[in-house]
C-alpha positions as CSV (number, residue, x, y, z in Angstrom):
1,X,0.0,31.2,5.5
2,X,3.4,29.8,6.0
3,X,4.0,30.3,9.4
4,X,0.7,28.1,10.5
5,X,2.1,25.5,8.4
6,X,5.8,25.5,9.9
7,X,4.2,25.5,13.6
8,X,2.1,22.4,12.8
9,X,4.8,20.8,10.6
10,X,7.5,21.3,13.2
11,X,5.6,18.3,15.4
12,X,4.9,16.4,12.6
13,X,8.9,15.5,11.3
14,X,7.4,13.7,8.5
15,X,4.9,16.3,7.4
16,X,7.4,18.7,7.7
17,X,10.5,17.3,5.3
18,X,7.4,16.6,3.0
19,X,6.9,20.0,2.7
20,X,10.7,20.9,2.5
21,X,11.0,18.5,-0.3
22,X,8.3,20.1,-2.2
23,X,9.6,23.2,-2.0
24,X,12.9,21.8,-3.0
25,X,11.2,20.3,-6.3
26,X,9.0,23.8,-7.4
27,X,12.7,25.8,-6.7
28,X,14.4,22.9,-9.1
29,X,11.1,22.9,-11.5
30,X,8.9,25.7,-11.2
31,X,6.5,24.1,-14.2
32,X,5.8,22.0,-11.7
33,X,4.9,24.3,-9.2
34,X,1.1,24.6,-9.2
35,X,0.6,20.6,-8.8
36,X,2.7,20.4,-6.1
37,X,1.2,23.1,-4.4
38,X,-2.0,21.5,-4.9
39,X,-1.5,18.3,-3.7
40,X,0.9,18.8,-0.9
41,X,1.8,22.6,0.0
42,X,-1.7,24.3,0.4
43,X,-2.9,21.3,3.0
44,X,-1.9,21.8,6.7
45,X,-1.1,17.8,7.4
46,X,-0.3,14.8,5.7
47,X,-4.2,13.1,6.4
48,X,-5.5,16.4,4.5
49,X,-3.1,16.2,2.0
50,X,-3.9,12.0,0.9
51,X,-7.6,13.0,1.4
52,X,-6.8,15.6,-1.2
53,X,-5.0,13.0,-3.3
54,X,-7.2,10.0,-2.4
55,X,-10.2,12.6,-3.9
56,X,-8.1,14.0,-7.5
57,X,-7.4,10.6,-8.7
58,X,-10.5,8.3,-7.8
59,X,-13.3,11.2,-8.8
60,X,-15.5,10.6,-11.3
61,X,-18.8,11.6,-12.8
62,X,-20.0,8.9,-10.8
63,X,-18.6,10.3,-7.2
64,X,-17.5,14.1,-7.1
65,X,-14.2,15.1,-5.5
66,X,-15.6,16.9,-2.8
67,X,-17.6,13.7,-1.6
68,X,-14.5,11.6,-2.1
69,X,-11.9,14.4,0.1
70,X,-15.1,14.6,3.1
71,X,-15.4,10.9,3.0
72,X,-11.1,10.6,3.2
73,X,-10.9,13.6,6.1
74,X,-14.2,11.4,8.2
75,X,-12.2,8.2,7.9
76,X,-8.9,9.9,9.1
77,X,-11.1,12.2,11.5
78,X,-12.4,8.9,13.2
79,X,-10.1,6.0,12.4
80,X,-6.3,7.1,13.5
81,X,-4.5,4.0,12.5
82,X,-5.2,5.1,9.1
83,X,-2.9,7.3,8.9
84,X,-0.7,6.1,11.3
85,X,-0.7,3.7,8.5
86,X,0.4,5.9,5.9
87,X,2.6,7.0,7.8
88,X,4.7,3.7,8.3
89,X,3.9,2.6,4.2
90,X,5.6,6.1,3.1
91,X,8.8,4.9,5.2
92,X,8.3,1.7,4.2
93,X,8.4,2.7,0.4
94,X,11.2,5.1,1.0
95,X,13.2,2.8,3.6
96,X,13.2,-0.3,0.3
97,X,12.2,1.1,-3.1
98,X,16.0,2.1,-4.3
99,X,13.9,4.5,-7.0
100,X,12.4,6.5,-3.9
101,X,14.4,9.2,-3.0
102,X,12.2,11.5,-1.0
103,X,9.1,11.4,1.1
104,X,7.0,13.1,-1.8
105,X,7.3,10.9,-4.0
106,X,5.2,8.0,-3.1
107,X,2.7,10.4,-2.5
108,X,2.4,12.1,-5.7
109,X,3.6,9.4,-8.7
110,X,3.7,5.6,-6.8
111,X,0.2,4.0,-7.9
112,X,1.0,1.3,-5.0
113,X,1.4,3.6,-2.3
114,X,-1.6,6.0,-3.3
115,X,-4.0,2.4,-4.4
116,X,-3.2,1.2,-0.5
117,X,-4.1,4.4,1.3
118,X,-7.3,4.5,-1.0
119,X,-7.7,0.7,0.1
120,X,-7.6,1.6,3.7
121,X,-10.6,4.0,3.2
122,X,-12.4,1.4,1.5
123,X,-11.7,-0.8,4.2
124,X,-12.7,1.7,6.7
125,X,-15.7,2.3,5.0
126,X,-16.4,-1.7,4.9
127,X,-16.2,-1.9,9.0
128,X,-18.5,0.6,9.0
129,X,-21.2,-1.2,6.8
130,X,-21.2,0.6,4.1
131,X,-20.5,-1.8,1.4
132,X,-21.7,-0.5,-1.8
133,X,-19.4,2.8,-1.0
134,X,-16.2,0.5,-0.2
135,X,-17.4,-1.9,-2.8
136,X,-17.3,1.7,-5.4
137,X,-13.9,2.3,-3.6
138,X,-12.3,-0.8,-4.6
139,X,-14.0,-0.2,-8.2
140,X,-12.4,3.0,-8.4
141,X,-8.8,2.1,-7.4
142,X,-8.7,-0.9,-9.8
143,X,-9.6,1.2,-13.1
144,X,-7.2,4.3,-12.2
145,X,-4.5,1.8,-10.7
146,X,-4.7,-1.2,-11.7
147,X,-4.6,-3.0,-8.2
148,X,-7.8,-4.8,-7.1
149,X,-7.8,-5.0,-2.4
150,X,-10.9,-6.0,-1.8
151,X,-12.3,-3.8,1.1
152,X,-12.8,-6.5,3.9
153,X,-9.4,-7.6,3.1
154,X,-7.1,-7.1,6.3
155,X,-3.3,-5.3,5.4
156,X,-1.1,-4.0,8.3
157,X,1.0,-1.1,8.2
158,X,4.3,-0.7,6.9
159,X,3.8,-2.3,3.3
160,X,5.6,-1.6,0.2
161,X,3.7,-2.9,-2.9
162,X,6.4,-2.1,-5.8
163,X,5.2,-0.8,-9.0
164,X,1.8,-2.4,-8.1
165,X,0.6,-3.2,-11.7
166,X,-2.4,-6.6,-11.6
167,X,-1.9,-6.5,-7.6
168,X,-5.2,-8.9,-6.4
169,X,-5.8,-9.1,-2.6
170,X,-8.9,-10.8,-2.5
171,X,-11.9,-11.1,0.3
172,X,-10.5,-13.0,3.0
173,X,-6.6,-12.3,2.9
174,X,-4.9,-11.3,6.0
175,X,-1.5,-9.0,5.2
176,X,1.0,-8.0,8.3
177,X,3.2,-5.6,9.0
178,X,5.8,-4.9,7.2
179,X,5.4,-6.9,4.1
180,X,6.9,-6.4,1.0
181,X,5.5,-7.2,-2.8
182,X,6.1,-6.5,-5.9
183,X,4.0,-6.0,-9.3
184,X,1.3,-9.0,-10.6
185,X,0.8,-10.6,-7.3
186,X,-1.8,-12.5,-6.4
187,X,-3.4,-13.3,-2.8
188,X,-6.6,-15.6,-4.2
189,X,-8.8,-18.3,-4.0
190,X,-8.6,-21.7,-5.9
191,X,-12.1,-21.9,-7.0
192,X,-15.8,-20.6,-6.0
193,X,-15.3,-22.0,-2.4
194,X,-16.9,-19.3,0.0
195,X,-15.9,-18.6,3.3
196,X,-11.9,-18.2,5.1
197,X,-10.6,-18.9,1.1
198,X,-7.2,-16.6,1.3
199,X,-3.9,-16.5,2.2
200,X,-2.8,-15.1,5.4
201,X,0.7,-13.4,5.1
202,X,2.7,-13.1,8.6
203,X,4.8,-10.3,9.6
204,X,8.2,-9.8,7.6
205,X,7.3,-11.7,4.3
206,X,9.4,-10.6,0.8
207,X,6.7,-12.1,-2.2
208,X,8.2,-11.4,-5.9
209,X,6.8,-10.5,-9.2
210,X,4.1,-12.5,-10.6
211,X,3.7,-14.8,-7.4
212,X,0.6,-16.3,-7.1
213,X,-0.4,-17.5,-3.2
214,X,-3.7,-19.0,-3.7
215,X,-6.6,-20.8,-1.0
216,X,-6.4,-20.7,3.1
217,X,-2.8,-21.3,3.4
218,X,0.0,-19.3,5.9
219,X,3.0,-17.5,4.7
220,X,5.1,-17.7,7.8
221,X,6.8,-14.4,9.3
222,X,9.9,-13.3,7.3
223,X,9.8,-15.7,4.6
224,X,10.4,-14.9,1.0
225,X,8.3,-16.3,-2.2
226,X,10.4,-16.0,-5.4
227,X,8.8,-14.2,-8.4
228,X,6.3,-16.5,-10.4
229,X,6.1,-19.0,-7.8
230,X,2.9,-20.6,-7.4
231,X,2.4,-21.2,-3.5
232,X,-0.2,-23.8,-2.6
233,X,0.6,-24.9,0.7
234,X,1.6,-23.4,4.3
235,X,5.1,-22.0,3.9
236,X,7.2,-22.2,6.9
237,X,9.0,-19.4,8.7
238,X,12.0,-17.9,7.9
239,X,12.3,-19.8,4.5
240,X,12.4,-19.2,0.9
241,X,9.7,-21.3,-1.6
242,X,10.2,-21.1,-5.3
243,X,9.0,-23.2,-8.2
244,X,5.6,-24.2,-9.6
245,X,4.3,-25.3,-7.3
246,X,6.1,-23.8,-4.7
247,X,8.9,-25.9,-2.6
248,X,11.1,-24.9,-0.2
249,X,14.2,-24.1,-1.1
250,X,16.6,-22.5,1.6
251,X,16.4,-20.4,4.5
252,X,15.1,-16.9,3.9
253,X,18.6,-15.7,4.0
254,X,18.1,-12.8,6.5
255,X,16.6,-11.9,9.0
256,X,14.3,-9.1,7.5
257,X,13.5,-10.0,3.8
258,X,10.7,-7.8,3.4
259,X,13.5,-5.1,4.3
260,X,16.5,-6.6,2.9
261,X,14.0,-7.2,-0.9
262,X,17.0,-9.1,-1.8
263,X,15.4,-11.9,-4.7
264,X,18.0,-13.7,-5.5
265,X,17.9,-17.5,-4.8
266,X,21.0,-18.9,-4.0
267,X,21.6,-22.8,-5.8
């Protein structure tokens, strides 16, 4: 059994320190040992092991695991950006969360990262036309996460969502790459408008706790949002908005705030 897994690992780097960390954490806590082998040793690649994951926490006795993991491994089967995706989010998370401190853990115990890649089957499912199985998707992640994507949504890869609690993406949004946000952030509407209703967020942009970036407005690329802003309007790029509503306040202060996550607004 192990040496399959160190041949396949060995061209995966990723998948491969994974799996070193994990046996890193039984050797420091055996009691641990069975769920780590579970979720992460007993899989043969990282796509198995989130379909695994993906499966564990969003069954129900509405949806059985085993539907759940052959409805993860199809979407990873057909769809490679998916987990090219998860992929660039795990390093995302580990490259900007000073709490992460190896590749497993996002995987195993951060709700943001695990509500994202169960987003991105949602979504997969949604371009697909199968609604009422993304719609059950998006159910699902809300009540064990607490973060509420809806599944036509649009989110690039490389995205941190920090701590994740009341996260609300809703129908329209468009996320880039390599955004960064953190807990009880909202991408909404401002009333019962239908139609393009939600923010698009460029490439780069830093948004803080408790922001709220709400109707058909652009965040520009690497800008940063200070927690419990309220943005209403277009926000420029490369600039930092803060306030209720939202004003501009200064330059974004780097080049690569989503990276940088530095919050701090300068007087």
């Amino acid at each position: 059994m192990a040496e399959p897994r160190t041949n396949v690992s060995s061209l995966d780097p990723v998948w491969q320190r994974i799996c070193e960390e994990a046996q890193q954490a039984i050797r420091d806590e055996p009691l641990i040992g069975g769920f780590v082998h579970a979720s992460l040793l007993h899989h043969p690649s990282l796509e198995r092991a989130l379909a695994y994951r993906f499966a564990l926490k969003l069954s129900s006795n509405d949806m059985s695991e085993q539907i759940l993991r052959e409805i993860a491994e199809e979407a990873h089967g057909s769809d490679p950006e998916i987990v090219q995706a998860a992929r660039a989010d795990l390093t995302a998370v580990f490259e900007r969360d000073p709490a992460c401190h190896r590749y497993l853990q996002p995987i195993l115990y951060f709700k943001g990262y695990q509500a994202l890649q169960a987003y991105r089957i949602g979504h997969w499912l949604w371009t697909r036309g199968r609604f009422d199985l993304s719609y059950f998707v998006q159910t699902r992640v809300s009540e064990v996460f607490g973060v509420d994507i809806h599944p036509a949504a649009t989110v690039g890869r490389g995205v941190m969502i920090d701590h994740a609690h009341s996260i609300v993406i809703g129908e329209t949004a468009i996320v880039g790459n390599n955004v960064s946000m953190l807990h009880s952030v909202t991408l909404g509407g401002t009333g019962k408008e239908d139609g393009d209703r939600h923010p698009k967020i460029e490439d780069g942009v830093m948004i803080g706790a408790g922001a709220k970036v709400l109707g058909n407005i652009t965040v520009g690329h690497c800008s940063r949002i200070a927690a419990g802003s309220v943005v209403l309007r277009d926000v420029p790029a490369c600039s930092t908005v803060a306030g209720v509503p939202a004003k501009v306040v200064g330059t974004a202060g780097c080049d690569q705030p989503s990276i940088a996550m530095d919050q701090v607004v300068q007087d």
